[in-house]
VOGU-3710 file (C-alpha; in Angstrom, 3 decimals, decimal comma):
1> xxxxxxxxxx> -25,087/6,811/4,952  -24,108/10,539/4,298  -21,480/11,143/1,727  -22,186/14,822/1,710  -19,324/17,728/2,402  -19,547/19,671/5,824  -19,790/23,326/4,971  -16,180/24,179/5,390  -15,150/21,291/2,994  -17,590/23,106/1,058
11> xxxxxxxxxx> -15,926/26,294/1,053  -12,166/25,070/1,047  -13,293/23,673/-2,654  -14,802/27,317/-3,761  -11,983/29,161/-2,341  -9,275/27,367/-4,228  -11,559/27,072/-7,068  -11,996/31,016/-6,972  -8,386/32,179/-6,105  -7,067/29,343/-9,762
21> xxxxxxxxxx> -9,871/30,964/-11,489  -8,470/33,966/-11,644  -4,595/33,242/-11,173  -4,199/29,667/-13,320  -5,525/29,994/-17,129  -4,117/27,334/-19,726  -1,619/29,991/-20,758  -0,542/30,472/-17,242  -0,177/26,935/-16,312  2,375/26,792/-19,349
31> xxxxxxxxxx> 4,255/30,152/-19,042  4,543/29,168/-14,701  6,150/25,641/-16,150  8,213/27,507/-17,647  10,117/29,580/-15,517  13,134/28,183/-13,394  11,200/27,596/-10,203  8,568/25,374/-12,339  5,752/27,468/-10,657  4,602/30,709/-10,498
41> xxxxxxxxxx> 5,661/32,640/-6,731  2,689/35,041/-6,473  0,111/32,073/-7,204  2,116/30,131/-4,405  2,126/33,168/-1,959  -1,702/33,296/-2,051  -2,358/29,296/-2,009  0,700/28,734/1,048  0,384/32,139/2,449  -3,136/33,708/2,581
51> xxxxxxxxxx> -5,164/30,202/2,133  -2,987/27,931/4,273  -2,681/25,103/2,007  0,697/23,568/3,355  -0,651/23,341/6,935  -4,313/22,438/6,270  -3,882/18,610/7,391  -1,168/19,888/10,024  -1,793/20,457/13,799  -2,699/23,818/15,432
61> xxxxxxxxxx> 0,162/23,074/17,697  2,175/23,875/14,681  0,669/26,779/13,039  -1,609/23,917/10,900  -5,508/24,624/10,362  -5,718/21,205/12,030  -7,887/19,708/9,539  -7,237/15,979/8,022  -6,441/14,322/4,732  -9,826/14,378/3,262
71> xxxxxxxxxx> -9,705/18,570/3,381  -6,026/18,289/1,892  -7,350/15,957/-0,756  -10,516/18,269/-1,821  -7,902/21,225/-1,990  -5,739/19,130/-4,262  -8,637/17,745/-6,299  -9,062/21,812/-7,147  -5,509/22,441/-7,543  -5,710/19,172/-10,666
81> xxxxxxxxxx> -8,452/21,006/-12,047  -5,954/23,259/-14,286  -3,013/21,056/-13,869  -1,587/24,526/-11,425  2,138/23,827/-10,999  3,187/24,236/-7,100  5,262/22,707/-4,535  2,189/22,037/-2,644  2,329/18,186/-3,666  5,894/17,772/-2,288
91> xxxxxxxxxx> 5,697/20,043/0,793  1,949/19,184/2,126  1,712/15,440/0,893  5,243/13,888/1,137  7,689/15,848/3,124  5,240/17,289/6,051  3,328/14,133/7,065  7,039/12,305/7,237  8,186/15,451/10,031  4,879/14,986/11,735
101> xxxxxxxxxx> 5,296/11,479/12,237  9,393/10,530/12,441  10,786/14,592/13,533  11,844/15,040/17,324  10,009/17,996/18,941  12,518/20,213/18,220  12,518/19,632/14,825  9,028/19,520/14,278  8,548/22,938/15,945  11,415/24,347/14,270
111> xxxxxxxxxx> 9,828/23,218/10,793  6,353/22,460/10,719  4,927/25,943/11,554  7,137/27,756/8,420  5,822/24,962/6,223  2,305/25,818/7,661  2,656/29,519/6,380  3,984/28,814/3,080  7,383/29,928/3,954  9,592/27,088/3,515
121> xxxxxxxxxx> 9,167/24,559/0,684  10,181/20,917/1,520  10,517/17,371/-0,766  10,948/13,639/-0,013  14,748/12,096/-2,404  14,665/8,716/-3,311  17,443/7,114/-4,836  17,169/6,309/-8,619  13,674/6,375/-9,387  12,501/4,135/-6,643
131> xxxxxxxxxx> 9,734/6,477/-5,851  6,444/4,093/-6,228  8,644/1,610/-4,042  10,036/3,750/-1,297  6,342/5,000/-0,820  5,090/1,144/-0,558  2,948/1,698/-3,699  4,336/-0,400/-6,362  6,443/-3,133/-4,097  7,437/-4,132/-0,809
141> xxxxxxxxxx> 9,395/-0,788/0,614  11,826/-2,910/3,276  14,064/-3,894/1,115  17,333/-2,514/-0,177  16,194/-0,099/-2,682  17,985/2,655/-0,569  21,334/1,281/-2,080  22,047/-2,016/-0,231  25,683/-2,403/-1,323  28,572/-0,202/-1,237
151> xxxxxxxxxx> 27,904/1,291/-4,345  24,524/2,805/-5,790  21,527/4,567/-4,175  22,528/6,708/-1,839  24,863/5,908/1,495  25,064/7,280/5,007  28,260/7,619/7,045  27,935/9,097/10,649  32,111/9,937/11,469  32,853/12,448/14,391
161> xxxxxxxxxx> 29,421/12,747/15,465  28,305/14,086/12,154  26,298/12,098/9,245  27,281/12,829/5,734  25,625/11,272/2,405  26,951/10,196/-0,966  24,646/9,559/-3,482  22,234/10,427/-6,224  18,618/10,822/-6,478  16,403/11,134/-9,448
171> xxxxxxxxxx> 12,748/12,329/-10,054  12,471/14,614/-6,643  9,638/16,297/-7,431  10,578/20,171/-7,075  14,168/19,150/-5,728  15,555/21,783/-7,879  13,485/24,623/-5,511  12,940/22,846/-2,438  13,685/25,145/0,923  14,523/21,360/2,598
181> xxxxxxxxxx> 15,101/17,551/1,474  14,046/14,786/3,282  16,507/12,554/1,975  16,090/8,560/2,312  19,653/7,166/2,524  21,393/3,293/3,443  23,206/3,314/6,748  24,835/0,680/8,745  26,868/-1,323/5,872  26,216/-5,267/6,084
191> xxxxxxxxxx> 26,491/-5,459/10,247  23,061/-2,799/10,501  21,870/-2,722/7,237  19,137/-0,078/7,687  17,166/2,885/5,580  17,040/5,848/7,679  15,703/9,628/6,945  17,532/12,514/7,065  17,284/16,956/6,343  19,650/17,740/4,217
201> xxxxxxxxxx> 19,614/21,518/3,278  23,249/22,684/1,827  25,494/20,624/0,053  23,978/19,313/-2,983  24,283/20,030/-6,830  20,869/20,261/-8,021  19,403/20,290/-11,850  16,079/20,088/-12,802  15,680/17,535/-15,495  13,168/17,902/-18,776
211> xxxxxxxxxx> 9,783/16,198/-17,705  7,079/14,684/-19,986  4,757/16,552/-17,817  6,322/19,994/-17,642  3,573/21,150/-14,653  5,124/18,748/-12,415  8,909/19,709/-12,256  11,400/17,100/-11,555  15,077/17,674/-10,284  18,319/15,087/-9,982
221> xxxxxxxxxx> 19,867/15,600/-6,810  23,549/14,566/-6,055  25,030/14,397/-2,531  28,606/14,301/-2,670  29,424/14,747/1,358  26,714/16,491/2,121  25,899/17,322/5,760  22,651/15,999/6,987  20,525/16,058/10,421  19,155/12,761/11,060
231> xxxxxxxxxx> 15,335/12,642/10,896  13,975/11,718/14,375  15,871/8,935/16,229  17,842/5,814/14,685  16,024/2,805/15,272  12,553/4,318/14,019  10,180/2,387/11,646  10,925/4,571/8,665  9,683/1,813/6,035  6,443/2,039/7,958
241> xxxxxxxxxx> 6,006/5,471/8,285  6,643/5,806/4,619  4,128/3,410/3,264  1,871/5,005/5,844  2,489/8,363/3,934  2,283/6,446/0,428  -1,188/5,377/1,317  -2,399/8,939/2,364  -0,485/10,685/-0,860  -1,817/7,695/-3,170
251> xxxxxxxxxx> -4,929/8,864/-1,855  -4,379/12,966/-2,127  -3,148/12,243/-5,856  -6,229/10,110/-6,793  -8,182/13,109/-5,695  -6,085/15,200/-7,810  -6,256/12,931/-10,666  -10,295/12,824/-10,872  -9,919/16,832/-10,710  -8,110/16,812/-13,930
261> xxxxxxxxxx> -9,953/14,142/-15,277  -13,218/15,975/-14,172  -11,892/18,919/-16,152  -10,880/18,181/-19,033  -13,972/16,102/-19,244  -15,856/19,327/-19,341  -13,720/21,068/-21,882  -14,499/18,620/-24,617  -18,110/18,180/-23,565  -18,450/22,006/-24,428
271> xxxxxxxxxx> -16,219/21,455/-27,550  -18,709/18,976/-29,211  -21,530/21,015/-28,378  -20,093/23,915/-30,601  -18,029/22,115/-33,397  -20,497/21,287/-36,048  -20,443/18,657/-39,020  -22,840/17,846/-41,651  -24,665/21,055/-40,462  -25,106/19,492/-36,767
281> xxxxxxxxxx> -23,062/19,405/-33,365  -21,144/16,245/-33,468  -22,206/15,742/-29,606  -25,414/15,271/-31,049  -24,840/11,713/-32,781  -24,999/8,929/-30,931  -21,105/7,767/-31,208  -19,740/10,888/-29,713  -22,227/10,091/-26,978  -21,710/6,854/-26,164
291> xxxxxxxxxx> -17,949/7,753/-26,031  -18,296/10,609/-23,691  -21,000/8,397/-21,485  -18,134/6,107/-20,997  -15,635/8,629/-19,971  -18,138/10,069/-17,404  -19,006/6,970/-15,826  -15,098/6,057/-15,204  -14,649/9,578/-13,992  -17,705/9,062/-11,494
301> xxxxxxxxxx> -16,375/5,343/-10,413  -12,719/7,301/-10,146  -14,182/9,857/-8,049  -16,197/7,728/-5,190  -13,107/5,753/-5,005  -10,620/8,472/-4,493  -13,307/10,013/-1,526  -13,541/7,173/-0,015  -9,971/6,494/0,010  -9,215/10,144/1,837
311> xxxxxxxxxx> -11,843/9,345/4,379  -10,131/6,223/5,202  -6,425/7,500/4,978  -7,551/10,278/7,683  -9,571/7,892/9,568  -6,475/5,999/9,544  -4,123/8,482/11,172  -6,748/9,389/13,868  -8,457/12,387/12,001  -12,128/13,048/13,155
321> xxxxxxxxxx> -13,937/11,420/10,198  -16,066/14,623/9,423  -17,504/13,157/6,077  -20,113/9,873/6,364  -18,873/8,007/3,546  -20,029/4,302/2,678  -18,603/1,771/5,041  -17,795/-0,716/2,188  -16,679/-0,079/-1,205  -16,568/-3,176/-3,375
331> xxxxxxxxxx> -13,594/-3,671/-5,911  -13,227/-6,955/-7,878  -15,611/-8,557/-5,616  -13,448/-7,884/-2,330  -14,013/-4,986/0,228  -11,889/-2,569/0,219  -12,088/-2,313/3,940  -11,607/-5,573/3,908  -8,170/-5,554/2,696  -7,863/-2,524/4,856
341> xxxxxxxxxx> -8,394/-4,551/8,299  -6,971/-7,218/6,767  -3,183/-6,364/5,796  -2,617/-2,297/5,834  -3,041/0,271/3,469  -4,379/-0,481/0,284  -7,241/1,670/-0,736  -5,306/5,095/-1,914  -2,930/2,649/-4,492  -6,461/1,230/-5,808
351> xxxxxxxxxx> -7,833/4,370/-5,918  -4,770/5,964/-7,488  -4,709/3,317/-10,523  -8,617/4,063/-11,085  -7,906/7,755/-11,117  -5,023/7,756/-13,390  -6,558/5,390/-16,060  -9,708/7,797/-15,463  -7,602/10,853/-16,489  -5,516/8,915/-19,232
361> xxxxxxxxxx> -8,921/7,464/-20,760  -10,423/11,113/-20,185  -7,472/13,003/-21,932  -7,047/10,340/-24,786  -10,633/10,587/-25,695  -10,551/14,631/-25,209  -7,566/14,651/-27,900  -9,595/12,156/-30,751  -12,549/14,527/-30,394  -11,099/17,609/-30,835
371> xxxxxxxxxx> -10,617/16,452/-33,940  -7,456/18,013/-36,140  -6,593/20,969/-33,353  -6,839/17,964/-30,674  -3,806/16,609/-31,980  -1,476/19,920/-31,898  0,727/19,863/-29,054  -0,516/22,884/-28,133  -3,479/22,037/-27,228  -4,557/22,104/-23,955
381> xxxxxxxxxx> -5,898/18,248/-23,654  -1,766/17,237/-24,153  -1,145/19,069/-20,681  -3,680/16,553/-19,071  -2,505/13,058/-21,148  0,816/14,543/-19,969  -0,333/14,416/-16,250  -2,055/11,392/-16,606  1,475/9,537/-17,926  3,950/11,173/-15,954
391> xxxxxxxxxx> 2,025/10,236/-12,915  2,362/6,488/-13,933  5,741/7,256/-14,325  6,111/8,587/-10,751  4,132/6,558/-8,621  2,736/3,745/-11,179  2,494/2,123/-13,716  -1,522/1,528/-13,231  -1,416/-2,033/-13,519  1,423/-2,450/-11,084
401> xxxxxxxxxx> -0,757/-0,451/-8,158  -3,359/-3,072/-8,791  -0,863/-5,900/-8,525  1,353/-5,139/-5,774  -2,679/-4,424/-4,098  -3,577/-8,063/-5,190  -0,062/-9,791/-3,759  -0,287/-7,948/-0,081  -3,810/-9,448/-0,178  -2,765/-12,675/-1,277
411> xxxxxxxxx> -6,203/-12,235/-3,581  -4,704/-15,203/-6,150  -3,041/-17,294/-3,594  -4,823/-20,569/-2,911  -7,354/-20,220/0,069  -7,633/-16,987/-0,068  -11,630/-16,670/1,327  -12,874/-12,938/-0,083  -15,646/-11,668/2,286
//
């Protein structure tokens, strides 16, 4: 078993590490969240356009560095370090990997490569808030959350050759900025009832909407005859390519989680070593210690999960599996690969809900000892317990990860034989 990083791996993680460094401070990260694009352009120019972020897990055929998920994951894990506000989350993670897989030729070569350079900015619209769902994270994503019925969610009407969409659709992460929206939208009525995918790029009244987490920017999106391209052909498995891409991105934001709760980790480590009581650091007494012993030991168990999860989503789309990484990764006494062969996709959910309650236990504990300036809302710890719950909002909560995991599994039906 080698769970060691190839040397490029190595120096995709010092390179982004280098280029925030300099360009992503605590005061930046604030003053980029809060500008109208919710990021800053010039930090985005040099991650898209001179580093190649957006096209690092996409094909050479398409302008991509042709790497796999794992590389896009150990970018991201970087990028949650300092909490750096981008659309590299919504282009990279959720939009791309649904052109790659559903897009007709055309369409992927008429995309993909300006996404690759950092020129065009793309999202995935839900309707409502059915996020989690859509992406097969929190619940089964083949039913009607779309908008079954005539009214609600969003609908799709294809009249002289043309399809146009009615609808709304909440929490699209950087909808209010996005170049192009890959819009999920009910078509067929009652006869065909179907979810289908479509590029909308005109035609909708955007507003970005206040956020609990104000580094990742939110927009409501309304389609009120809008003009869209359909995505690929009719007939395609779009429920499975979604959940396919909820696995991977489950995966990619686990990484990202453990980054931030890595970080902020670190900052209070220092800040007990320096803050003094009773004419001693309080990281000296055995408390604080245990405390912070805790934290690191959930970050570490967050961490190997979220790795191994990458290496499997990659493996899983057909990406050379350039990092040896244990074959078996035990979780409640049942393989993760197990459930992998077994049903589908499971690992980057499980790994998400360990990495968020990593970085919500990380950040709560960073706040209590900071002491009095912990609990300022200025403080720098709030930005990361505001990650770590509007996350849960997005794709969680935590505990319903684990149990939509535990129902595809059938872990508490009768029978069930765990190997």
């Amino acid at each position: 078993m080698d769970t060691r990083f190839t040397a490029e791996q190595d120096e995709i993680r010092r390179t982004v590490r280098e280029v925030l460094a300099k360009r992503c401070g605590p005061e930046e990260v604030r003053a980029a969240a809060g500008t109208a694009a919710g990021y800053d352009p010039a930090l985005w120019a040099a991650l898209g356009g001179r580093l190649g972020l957006p096209g690092l897990a996409l094909p050479e055929a398409y302008g991509g560095a042709g790497c796999g998920t794992t590389e896009l994951a150990l970018a991201c894990e970087e990028v949650g370090r300092v909490l750096a506000p981008s659309p590299l989350l919504a282009t990279a993670v959720l939009a791309a990997p649904l052109l790659l897989a559903l897009g007709t030729d055309a369409q992927r070569s008429a995309l993909l490569p300006r996404i690759a350079a950092g020129e065009l900015t793309a999202t995935l619209a839900v309707p409502g808030t059915a996020l989690a769902t859509a992406l097969a994270l929190a619940g089964d994503n083949r039913g009607d959350w779309a908008g079954g019925g005539r009214a609600g969610g969003i609908q799709a009407r294809r009249a002289a050759g043309t399809w146009r969409l009615y609808g709304e659709a909440a929490q699209v992460l950087d909808g209010h900025s996005a170049g192009l929206l890959v819009v999920a939208a009910h078509a067929g009525g009652f006869a065909r009832s179907r979810t289908l995918l479509f590029l909308v790029r005109d035609g909708v009244v955007r507003a970005r909407q206040t956020a609990l987490d104000g580094t990742r920017p939110c927009a409501r999106i309304q389609l009120r005859d809008a003009e869209a391209e359909l995505l690929g052909e009719d007939g395609a498995d779009v429920a499975g390519a979604l959940a396919s891409v909820g696995d991977r991105a489950a995966a990619v934001l686990a990484c990202e989680a453990v980054g931030a709760a890595d970080r902020v980790l670190e900052r209070t480590v220092e800040y007990v070593g320096q803050r003094e009581q009773f004419g001693r650091p309080i990281g000296s007494f055995q408390a604080v210690k245990h405390r912070l012993a805790d934290v690191y030991v959930r970050v570490r168990a967050a961490r190997s999960a979220a790795y191994y999860a990458a290496w499997a989503a990659a493996r899983e789309s057909g990406g050379a599996a350039r990092w040896g990484c244990p074959r078996m990764l035990s979780t409640g006494g049942i393989s993760l690969e197990w459930r992998r062969r077994k049903r589908g996709g499971l690992v980057g959910g499980l790994a998400l809900a360990e990495a968020l309650q990593a970085l919500r236990t990380a950040a709560a504990e960073g706040i209590q000892l900071h002491g009095g300036i912990g609990f300022t809302w200025e403080h720098t710890a709030h930005l990361y317990f505001k990650r770590a719950t509007g996350d849960e909002l997005l794709f969680g909560p935590v505990h319903q990860l684990r149990a939509h995991a535990a129902d595809v599994v059938g872990l508490f039906e009768r029978g069930e034989v765990a190997v």
